[in-house]
KEKE-3310 file (N, C-alpha, C; in steps of 0.2 Angstrom, whole numbers, plus 5000, padded with zeros to 4 digits):
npx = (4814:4809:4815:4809:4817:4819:4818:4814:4803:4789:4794:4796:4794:4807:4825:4831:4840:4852:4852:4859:4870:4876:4878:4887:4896:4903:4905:4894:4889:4874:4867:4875:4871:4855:4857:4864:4852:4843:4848:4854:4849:4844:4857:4864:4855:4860:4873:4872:4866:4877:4885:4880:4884:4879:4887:4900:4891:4884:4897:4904:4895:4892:4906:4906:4897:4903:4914:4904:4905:4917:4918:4909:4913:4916:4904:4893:4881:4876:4879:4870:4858:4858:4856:4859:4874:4877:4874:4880:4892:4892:4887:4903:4911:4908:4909:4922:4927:4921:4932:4942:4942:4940:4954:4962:4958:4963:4976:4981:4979:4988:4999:4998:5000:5013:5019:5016:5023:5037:5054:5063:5063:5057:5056:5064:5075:5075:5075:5090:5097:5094:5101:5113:5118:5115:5125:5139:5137:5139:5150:5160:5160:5168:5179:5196:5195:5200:5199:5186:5183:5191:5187:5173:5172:5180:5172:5160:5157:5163:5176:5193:5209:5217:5210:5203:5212:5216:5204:5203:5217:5227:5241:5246:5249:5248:5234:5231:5236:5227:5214:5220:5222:5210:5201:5205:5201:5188:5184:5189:5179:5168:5169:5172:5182:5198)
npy = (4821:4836:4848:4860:4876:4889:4903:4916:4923:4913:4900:4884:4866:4858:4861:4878:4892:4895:4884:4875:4880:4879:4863:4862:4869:4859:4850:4844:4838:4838:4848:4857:4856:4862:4872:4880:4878:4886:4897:4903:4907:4922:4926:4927:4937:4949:4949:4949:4963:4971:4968:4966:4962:4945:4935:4936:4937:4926:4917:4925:4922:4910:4907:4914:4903:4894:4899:4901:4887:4885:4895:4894:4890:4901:4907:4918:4917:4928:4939:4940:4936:4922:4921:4935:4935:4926:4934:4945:4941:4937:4953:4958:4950:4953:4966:4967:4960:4969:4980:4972:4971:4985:4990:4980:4987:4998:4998:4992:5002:5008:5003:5003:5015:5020:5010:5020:5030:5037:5031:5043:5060:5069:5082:5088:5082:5088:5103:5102:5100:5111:5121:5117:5117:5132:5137:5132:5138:5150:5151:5147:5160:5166:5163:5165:5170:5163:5151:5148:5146:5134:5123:5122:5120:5107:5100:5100:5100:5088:5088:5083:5086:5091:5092:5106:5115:5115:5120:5132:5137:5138:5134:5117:5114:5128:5126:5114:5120:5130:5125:5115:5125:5133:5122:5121:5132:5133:5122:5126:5136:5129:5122:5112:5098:5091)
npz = (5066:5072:5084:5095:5097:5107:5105:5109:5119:5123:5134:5127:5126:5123:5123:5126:5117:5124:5135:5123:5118:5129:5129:5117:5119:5127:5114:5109:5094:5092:5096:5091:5079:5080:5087:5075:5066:5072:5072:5059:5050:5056:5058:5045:5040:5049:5043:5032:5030:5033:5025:5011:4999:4992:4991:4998:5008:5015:5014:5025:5034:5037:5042:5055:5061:5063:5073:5083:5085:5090:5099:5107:5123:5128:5131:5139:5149:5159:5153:5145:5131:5121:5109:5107:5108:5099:5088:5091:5087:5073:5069:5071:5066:5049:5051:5051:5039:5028:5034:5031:5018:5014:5018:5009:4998:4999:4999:4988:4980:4983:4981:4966:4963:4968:4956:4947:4951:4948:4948:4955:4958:4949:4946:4956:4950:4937:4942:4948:4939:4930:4936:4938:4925:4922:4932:4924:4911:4921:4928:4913:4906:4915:4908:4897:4879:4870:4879:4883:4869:4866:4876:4871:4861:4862:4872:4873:4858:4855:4848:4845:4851:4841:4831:4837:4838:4821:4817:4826:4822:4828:4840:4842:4855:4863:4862:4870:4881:4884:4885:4898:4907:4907:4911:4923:4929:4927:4935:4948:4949:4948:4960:4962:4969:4967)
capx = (4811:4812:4815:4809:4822:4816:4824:4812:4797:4787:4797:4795:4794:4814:4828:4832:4846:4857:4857:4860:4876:4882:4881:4888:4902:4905:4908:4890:4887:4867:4864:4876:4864:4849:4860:4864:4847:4839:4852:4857:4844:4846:4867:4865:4852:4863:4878:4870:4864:4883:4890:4875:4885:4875:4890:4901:4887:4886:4904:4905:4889:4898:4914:4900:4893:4913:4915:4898:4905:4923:4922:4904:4912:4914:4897:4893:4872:4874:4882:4865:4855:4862:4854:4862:4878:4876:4871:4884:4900:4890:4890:4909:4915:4905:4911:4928:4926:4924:4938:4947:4940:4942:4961:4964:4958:4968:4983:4981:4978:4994:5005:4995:4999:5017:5019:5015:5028:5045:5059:5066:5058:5057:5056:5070:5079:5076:5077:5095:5099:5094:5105:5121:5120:5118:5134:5143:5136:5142:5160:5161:5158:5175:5186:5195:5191:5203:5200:5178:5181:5195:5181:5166:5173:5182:5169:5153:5155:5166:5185:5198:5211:5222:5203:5201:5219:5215:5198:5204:5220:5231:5245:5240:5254:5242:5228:5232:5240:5222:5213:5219:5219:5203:5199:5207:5196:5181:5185:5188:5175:5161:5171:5175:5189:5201)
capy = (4824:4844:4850:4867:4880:4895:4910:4922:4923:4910:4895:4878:4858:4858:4866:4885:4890:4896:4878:4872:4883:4875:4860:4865:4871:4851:4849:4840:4842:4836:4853:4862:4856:4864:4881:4881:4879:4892:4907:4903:4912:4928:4928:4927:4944:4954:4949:4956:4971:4976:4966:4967:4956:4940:4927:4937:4938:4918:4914:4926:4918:4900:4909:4915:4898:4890:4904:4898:4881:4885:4896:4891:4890:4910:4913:4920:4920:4933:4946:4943:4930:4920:4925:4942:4933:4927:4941:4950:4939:4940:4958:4958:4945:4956:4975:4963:4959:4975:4983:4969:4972:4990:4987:4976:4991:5005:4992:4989:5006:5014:5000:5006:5022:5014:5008:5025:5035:5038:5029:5047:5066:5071:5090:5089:5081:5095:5110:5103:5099:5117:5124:5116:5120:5139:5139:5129:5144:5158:5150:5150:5166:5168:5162:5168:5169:5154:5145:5145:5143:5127:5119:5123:5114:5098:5096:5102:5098:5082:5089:5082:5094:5092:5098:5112:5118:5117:5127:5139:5140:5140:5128:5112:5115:5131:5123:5111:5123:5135:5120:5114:5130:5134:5117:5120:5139:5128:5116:5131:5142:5126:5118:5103:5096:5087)
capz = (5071:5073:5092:5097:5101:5109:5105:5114:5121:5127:5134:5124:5126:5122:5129:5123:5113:5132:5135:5118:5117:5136:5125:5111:5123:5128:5110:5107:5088:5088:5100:5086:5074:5082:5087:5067:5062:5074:5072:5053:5046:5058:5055:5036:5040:5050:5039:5023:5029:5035:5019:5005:4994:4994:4990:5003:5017:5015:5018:5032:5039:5039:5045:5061:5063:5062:5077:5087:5089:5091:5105:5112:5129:5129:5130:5146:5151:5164:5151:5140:5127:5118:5103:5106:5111:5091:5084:5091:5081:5065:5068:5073:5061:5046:5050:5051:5032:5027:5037:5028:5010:5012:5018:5004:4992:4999:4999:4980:4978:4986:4976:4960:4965:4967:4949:4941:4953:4944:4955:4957:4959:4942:4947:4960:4945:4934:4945:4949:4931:4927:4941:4936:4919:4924:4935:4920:4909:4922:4925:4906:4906:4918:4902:4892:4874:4867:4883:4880:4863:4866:4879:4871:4855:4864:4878:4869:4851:4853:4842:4846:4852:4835:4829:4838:4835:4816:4817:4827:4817:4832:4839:4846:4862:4865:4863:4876:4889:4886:4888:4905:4911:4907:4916:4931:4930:4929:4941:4954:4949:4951:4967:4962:4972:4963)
cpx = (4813:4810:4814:4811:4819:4822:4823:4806:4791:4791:4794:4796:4803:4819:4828:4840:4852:4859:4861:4868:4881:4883:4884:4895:4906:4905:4902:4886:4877:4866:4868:4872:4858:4849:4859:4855:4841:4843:4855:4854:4848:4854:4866:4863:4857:4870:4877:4868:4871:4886:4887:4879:4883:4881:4893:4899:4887:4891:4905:4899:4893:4902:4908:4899:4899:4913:4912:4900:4912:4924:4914:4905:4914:4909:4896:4884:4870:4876:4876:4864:4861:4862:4860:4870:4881:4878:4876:4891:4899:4891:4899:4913:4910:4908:4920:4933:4926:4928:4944:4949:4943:4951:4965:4965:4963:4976:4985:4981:4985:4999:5004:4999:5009:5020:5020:5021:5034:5050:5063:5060:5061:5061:5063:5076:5081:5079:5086:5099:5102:5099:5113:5121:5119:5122:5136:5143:5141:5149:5162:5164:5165:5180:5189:5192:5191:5201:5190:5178:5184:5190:5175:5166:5173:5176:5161:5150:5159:5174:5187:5203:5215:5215:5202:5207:5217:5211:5199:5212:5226:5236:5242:5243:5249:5236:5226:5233:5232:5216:5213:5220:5213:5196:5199:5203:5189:5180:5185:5183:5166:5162:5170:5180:5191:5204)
cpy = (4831:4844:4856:4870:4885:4898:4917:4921:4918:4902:4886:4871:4858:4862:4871:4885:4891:4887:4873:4871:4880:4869:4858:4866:4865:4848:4843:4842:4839:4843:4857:4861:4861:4871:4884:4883:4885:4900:4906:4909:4921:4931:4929:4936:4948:4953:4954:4961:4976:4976:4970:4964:4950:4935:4929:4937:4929:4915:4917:4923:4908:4902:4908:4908:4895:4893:4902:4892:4880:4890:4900:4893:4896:4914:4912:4922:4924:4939:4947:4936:4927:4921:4932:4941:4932:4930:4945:4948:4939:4949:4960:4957:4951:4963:4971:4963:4966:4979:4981:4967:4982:4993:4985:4982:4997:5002:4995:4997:5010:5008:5003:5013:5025:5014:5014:5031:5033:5035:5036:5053:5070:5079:5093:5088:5088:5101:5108:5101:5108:5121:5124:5118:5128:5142:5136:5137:5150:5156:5150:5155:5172:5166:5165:5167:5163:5149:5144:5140:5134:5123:5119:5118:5109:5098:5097:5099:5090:5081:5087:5088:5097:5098:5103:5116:5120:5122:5133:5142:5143:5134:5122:5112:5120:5129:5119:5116:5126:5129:5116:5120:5134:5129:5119:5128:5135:5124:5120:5135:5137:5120:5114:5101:5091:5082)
cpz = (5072:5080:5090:5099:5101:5110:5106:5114:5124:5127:5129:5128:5126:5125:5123:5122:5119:5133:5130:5117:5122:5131:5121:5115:5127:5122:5107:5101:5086:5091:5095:5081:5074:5082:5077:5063:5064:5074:5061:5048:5049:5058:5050:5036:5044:5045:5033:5025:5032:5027:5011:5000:4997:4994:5000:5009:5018:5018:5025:5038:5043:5042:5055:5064:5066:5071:5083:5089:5092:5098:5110:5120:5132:5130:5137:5147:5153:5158:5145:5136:5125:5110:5101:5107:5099:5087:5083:5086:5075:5064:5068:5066:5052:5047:5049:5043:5030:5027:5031:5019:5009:5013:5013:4997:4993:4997:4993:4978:4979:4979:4968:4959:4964:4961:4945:4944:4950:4950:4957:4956:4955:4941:4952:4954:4941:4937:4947:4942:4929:4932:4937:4931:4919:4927:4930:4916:4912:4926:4918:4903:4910:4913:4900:4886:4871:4872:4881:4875:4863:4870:4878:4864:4857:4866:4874:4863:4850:4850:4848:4847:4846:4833:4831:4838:4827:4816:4821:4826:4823:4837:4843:4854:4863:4866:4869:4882:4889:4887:4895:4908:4911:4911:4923:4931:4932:4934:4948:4954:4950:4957:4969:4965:4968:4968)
residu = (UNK:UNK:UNK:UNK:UNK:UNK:UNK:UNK:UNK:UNK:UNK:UNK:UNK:UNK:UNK:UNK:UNK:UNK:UNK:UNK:UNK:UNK:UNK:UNK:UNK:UNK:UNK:UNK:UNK:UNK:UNK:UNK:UNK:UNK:UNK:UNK:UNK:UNK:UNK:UNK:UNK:UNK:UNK:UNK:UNK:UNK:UNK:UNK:UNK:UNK:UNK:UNK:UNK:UNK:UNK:UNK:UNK:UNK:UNK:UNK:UNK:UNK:UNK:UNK:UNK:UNK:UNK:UNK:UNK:UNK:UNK:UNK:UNK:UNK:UNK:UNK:UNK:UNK:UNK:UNK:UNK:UNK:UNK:UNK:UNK:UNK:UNK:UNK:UNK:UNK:UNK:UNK:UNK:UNK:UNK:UNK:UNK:UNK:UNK:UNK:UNK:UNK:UNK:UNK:UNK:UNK:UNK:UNK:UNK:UNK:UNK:UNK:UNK:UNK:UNK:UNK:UNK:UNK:UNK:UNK:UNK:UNK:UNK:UNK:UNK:UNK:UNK:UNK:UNK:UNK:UNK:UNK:UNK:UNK:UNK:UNK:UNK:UNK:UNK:UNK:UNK:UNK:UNK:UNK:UNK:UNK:UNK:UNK:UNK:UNK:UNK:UNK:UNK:UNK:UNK:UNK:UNK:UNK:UNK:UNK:UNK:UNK:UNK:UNK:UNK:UNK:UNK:UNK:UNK:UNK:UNK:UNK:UNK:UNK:UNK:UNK:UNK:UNK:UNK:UNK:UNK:UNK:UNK:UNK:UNK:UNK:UNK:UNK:UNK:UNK:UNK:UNK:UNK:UNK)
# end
């Protein structure tokens, strides 16, 4: 047996969906029947035309309908139809999804975004890379000539100091003393505390 729900215009044999919803609002699932069956169609239509994915608009239609009986006793006659009362959580619940799709992509997209950043600043790196090594360069540059050559050998090339005594043909006691004093020149000329 189908009941007539009037949902605008000329009143019917049955009640209209205002009182359907009062009922609906004392938790009487044959008047949620009726609501379902006379707004179902017009939810699903404003849903796709916010969402236009057809699966999407479906689920958020049933989310809608979910909404319609769960908080039924919010509907207020004097603030407007009840149709438009409807209409209106489809639209709500629908710009909602969206907000919550387009959220979700911005999300994924900064983490994306995330993944490809270096865990440090590449260029800050650099640029203080390239620093240091032109104050090492223009302390150098305050050496003398055995002390360069004795640090530019041990610390640069890897000799040992007997090594760099050999190759440069001078004792290894000198070698050491211009060594640490060409350190402690460095040390003070790039203001390192010791």
């Amino acid at each position: 047996m189908k009941v007539a729900v009037q949902i605008s215009g000329a009143p019917s044999a049955g009640p209209d969906l205002q009182e359907l919803l009062e009922l609906v609002a004392r938790g009487d699932q044959d008047a949620f029947a009726k609501v379902y069956d006379a707004v179902c169609g017009p939810v699903l239509g404003v849903v796709r035309s916010v969402l236009r994915d057809p699966a999407q608009s479906e689920e958020v239609a049933q989310e809608v309908l979910v909404d319609v009986w769960r908080t039924a006793p919010r509907f207020q006659a004097s603030r407007g139809s009840a149709m438009n009362w409807v209409l209106t959580l489809a639209h709500h619940r629908a710009v909602d999804r969206v907000r919550s799709v387009e959220a979700t992509a911005a999300r994924e997209h900064r983490v994306a975004l995330l993944d490809r950043t270096p865990e440090f600043d590449e260029v800050t790196e650099q640029v203080e890379s390239r620093l240091e090594r032109e104050q090492v360069r223009r302390c150098l540059r305050t050496l003398t000539e055995l002390q360069h050559q004795s640090v530019t050998l041990a610390y640069y090339r890897g000799l040992t100091y007997r090594e760099v005594a050999e190759l440069l043909a001078v004792p290894l006691g000198t070698i050491k003393t211009r060594l640490r004093d060409g350190l402690i020149r460095l040390r003070d000329c790039l203001g390192v505390s010791s």
